[in-house]
N, C-alpha and C positions, 0 to 999 in steps of 0.2 A: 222813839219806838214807833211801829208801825202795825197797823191791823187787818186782817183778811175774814172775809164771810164764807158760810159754806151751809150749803142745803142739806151734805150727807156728812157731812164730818170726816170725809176723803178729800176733795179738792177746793181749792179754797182760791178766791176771786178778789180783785182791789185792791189798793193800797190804802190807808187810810189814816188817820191821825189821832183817832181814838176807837173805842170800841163800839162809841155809840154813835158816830158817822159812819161804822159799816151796816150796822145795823138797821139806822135810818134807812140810806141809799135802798136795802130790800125792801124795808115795808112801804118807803113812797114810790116805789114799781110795782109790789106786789098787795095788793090792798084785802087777798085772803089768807097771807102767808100771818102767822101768830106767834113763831120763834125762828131763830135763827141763830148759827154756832158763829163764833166769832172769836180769834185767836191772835196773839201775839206773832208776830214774822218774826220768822229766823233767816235772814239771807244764806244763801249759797254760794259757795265758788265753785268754779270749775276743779280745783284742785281737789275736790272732796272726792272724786269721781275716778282720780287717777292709783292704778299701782302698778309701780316699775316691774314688778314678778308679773304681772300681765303682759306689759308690751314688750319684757324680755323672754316670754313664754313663747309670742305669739312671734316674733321676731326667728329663735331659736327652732321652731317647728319647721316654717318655710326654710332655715338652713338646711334643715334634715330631708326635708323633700328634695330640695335642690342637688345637694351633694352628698346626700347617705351622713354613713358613719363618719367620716371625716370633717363633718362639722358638730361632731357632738359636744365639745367642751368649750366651742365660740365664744359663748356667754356666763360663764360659771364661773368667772372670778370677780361679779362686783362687789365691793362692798356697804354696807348701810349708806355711807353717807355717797358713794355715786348713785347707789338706786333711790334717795332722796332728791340730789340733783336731777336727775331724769325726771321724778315725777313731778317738781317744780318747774323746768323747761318744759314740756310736756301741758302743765296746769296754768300757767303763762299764756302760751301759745292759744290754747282753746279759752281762756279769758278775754284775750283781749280780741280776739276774733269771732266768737261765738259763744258767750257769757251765758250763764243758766238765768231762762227767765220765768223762773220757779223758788219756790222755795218752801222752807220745813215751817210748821205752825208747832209751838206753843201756848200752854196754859189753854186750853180752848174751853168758851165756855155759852150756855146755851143765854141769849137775850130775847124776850119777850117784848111782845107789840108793844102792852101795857107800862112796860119799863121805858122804854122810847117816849110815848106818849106822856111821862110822869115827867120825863127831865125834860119837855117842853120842846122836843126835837122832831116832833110828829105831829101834824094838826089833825084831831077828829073828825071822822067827817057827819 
């Protein structure tokens, strides 16, 4: 498991290997900062990001400009498992080319200087 810091408890900064290496890392840069939110990493894929009813929406629109009415039903017969494959080939492709370098936080929770300071990972000054 991995840990991230955050000043607002919106974006969240580091990678880390416990909660109280993120922790640390702020209060030995910041020596007026007195808590700070630290949470569990949830990785992201690309694939989270993908739906075939989008890029078969946006796909199907440009038919309609192009050629009218006679491309109205182009894309209306797939079923679950092609609009699965699509969004797999699709969530692949932006993977391995351009992978999110972000991700979802868990559990977050607020750590204090004084906590730092007590587990011997901060020297007083």
């Amino acid at each position: 498991m991995a840990y991230s810091y955050s000043y607002d408890e919106e974006c969240y900064h580091g990678r880390f290997d416990t909660p109280e290496a993120a922790a640390a890392e702020v209060f030995s840069d910041d020596s007026n900062r007195n808590d700070i939110w630290v949470g569990e990493i949830k990785d992201v894929v690309a694939h989270n990001f993908i739906n075939a009813d989008d890029v078969l929406d946006a796909a199907q629109m440009r038919a309609d400009e192009h050629a009218g009415e006679c491309a109205g039903d182009w894309l209306s017969g797939f079923s679950k498992e092609k609009r699965a494959e699509l969004e797999k080939l699709v969530g692949d492709w932006l993977q391995e080319h351009e992978p999110p370098k972000f991700w979802t936080i868990e559990n977050p929770r607020k750590i204090s200087r004084e906590e730092i300071i007590a587990a011997g990972l901060l020297a007083t000054a």
